[in-house]
C-alpha positions in Angstrom: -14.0 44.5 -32.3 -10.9 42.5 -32.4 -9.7 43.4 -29.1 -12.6 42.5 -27.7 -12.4 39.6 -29.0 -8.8 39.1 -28.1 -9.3 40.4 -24.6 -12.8 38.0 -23.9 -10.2 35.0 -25.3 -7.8 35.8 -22.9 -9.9 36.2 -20.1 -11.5 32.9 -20.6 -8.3 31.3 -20.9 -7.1 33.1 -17.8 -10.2 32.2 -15.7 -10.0 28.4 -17.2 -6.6 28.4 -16.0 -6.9 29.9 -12.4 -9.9 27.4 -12.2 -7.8 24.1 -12.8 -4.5 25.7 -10.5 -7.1 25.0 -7.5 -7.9 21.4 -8.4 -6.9 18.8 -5.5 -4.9 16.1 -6.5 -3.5 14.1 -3.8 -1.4 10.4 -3.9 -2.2 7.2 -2.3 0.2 4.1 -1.3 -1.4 1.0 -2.2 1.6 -0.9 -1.1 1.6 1.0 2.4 -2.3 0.0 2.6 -1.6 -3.8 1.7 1.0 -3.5 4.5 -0.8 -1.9 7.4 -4.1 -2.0 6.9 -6.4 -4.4 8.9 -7.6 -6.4 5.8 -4.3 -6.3 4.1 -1.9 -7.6 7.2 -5.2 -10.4 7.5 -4.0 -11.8 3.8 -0.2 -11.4 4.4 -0.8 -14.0 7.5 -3.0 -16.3 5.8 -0.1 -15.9 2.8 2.9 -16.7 5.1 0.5 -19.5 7.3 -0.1 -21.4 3.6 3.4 -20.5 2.7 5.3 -22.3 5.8 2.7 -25.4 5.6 3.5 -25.4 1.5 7.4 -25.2 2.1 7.7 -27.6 4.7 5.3 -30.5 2.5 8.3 -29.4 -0.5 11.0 -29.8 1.7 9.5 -32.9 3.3 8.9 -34.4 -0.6 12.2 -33.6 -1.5 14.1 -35.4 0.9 12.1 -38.2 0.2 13.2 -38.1 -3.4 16.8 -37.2 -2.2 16.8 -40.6 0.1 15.5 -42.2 -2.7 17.7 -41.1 -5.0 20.7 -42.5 -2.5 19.4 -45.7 -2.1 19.3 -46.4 -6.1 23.0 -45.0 -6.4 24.3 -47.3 -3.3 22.3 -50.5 -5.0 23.7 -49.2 -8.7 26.0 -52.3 -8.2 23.9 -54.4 -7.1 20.9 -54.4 -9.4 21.4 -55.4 -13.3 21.2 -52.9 -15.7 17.7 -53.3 -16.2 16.7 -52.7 -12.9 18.2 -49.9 -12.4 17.3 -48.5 -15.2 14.0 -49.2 -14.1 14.3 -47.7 -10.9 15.7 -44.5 -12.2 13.1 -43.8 -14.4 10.8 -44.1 -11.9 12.8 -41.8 -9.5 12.4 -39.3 -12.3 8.7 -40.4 -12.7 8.3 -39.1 -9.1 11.0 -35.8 -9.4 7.9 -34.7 -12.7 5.1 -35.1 -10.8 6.6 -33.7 -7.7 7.7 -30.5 -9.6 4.1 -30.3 -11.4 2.5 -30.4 -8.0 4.7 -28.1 -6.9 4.2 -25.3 -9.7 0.1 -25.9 -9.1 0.2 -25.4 -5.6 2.1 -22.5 -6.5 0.0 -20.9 -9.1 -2.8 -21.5 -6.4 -1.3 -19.7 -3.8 -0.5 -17.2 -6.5 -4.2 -17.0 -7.6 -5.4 -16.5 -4.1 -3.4 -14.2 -3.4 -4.4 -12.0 -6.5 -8.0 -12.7 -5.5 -7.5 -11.4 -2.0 -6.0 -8.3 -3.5 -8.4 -7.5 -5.7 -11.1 -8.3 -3.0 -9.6 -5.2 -1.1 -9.0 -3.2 -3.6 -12.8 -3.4 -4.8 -13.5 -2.5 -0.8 -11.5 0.2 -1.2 -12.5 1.9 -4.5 -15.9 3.5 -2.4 -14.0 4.6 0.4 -11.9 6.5 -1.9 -14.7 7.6 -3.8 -16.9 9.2 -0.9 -13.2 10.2 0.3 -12.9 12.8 -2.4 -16.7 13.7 -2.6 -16.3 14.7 0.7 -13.4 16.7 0.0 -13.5 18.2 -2.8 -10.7 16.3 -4.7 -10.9 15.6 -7.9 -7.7 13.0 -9.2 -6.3 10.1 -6.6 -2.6 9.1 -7.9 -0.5 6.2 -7.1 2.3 6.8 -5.1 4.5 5.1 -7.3 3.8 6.8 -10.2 4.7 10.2 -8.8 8.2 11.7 -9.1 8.2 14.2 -6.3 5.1 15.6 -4.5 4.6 17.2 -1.2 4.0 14.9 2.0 1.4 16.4 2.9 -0.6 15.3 -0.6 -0.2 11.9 0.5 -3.7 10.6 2.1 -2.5 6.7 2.8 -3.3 7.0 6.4 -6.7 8.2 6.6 -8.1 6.1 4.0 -6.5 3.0 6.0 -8.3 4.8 9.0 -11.3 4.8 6.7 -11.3 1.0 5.3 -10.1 -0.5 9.1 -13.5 0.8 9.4 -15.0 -0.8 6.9 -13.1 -3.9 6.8 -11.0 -6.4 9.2 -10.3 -9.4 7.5 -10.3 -10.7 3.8 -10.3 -14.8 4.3 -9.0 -16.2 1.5 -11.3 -18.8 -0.8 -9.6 -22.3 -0.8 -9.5 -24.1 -4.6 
């Protein structure tokens, strides 16, 4: 009785075991999909478009505050004390609220960017899903959390195949 026991434990272990060693994992690159697909080059060139038109207003502001800053220091001698004590404290008056408006159009661009993304990724989560449906696989990885795999695991390209597809352009919300 006890080797059958035995012997029905390790068959059901064995089978159990031969049953997971067929399971289809494969890896995905969300980076790669950001990068190349359709939706995801649409947000990098709205990011870069903001970007240019953000850094060029900063630039712009700061030599304002530069010039302004040179023409306090040139009348130093010429302006009592007061005065230019009044004028510098409204130079640095003007460098806070410049660098305030600067972090919030910053966090922004930051949050609108993070909305864009997650817009994608929530377009993307069905495609993967009917992806492995139809073929039989059962766990999606990240790329990056993979030490070594085999290249031909990876499914990056068809599922950007897939969600060109689905999807061409994510606009981004303005605040």
């Amino acid at each position: 009785m006890k080797i059958i026991k035995f012997i029905s434990v390790i068959f059901f272990i064995s089978s159990f075991l031969i049953s997971n060693s067929f399971s289809k994992i494969v890896y995905i690159d969300l980076n790669k999909i950001m990068l190349d697909s359709d939706a995801g080059k649409s947000i990098n060139i709205q990011i870069k478009s903001i970007e240019k038109k953000l850094f060029e207003n900063f630039k712009k502001k700061e030599d304002e505050l530069r010039d302004k800053e040179t023409k306090i220091v040139n009348q130093k001698n010429l302006l009592s004390e007061n005065e230019y004590k009044k004028k510098i404290l409204s130079l640095r008056k003007d460098v806070d609220t410049y660098n305030n408006e600067k972090k919030n159009r910053l966090n922004s661009l930051n949050k609108k960017k993070k909305i864009a993304t997650e817009q994608l990724i929530k377009n993307l989560n069905p495609i993967l899903t009917k992806y492995m449906q139809d073929n039989l696989i059962e766990i999606i990885i990240r790329k990056q959390d993979i030490i070594v795999a085999k290249n031909d695991l990876e499914i990056t390209d068809k599922i950007i195949s897939l969600l060109n597809m689905n999807l061409n352009t994510i606009e981004l919300k303005d605040d």
